[in-house]
C-alpha positions as CSV (number, residue, x, y, z in Angstrom):
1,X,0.0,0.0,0.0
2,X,1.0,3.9,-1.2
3,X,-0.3,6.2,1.2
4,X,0.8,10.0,0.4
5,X,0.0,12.6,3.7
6,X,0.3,16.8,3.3
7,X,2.9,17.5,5.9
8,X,1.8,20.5,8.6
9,X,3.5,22.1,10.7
10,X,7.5,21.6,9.5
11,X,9.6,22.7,6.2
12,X,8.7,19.0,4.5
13,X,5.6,19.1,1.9
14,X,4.3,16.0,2.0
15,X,5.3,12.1,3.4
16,X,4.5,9.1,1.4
17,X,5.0,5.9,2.7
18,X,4.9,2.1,0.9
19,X,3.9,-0.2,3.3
20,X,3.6,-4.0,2.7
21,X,2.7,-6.7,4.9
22,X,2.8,-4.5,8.0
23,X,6.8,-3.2,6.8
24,X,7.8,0.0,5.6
25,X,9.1,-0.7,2.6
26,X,9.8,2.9,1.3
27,X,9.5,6.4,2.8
28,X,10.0,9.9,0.6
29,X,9.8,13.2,2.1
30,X,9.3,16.1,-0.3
31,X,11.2,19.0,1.4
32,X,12.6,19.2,4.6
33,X,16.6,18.7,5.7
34,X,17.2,16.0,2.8
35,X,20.4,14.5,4.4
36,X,18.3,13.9,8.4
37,X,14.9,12.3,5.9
38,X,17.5,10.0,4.0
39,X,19.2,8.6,6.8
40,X,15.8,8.1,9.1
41,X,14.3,6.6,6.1
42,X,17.3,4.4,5.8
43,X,16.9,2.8,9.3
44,X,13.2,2.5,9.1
45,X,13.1,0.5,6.2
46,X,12.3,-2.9,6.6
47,X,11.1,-2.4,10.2
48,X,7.3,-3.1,11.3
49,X,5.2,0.2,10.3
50,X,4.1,-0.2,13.8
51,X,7.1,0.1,15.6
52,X,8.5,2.8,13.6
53,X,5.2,4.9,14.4
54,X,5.4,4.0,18.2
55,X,9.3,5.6,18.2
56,X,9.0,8.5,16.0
57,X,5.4,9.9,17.4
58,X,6.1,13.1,19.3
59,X,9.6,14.3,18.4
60,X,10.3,17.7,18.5
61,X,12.2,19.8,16.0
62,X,13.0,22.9,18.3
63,X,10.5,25.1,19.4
64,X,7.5,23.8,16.8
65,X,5.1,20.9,18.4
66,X,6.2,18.3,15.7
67,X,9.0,17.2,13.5
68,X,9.4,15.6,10.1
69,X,9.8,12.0,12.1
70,X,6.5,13.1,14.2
71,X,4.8,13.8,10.4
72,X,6.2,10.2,9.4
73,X,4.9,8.6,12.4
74,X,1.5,10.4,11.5
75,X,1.4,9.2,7.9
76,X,2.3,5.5,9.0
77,X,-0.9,5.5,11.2
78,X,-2.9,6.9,9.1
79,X,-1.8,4.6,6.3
80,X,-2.4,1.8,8.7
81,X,-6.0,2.6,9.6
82,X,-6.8,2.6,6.0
């Protein structure tokens, strides 16, 4: 499964996440710091969507109430209650 999410609150656009089998299989984030998105996507893949969703849910970047990881997170659980 595909699931594209509109990012809010961060620099990154959007998330889209390929999930198969309960695995993250691919993540692409459009925007954002391109050299922290490719490295988080790196370890991620392959992991339960679960998991990944349970450790990234409520980082912080800074001052703002959300991060790209926290916007990942987001889009994995919404992907999964599809």
């Amino acid at each position: 499964m595909e699931y594209t999410r509109m990012n809010k609150g961060v620099c990154s656009r959007s998330t889209k996440v390929v999930i198969e089998d309960g695995i993250v299989k691919d993540i692409k984030v459009i925007g954002g710091c391109s050299g922290n998105i490719e490295g988080i996507s790196r370890l991620v893949i392959g992991m339960k969507a679960e998991d990944v969703a349970k450790r990234m849910k409520g980082v912080r970047c800074g001052f703002k109430s959300t991060s790209c990881p926290d916007q990942i997170a987001i889009t994995i659980e919404e992907a999964l209650a599809k």
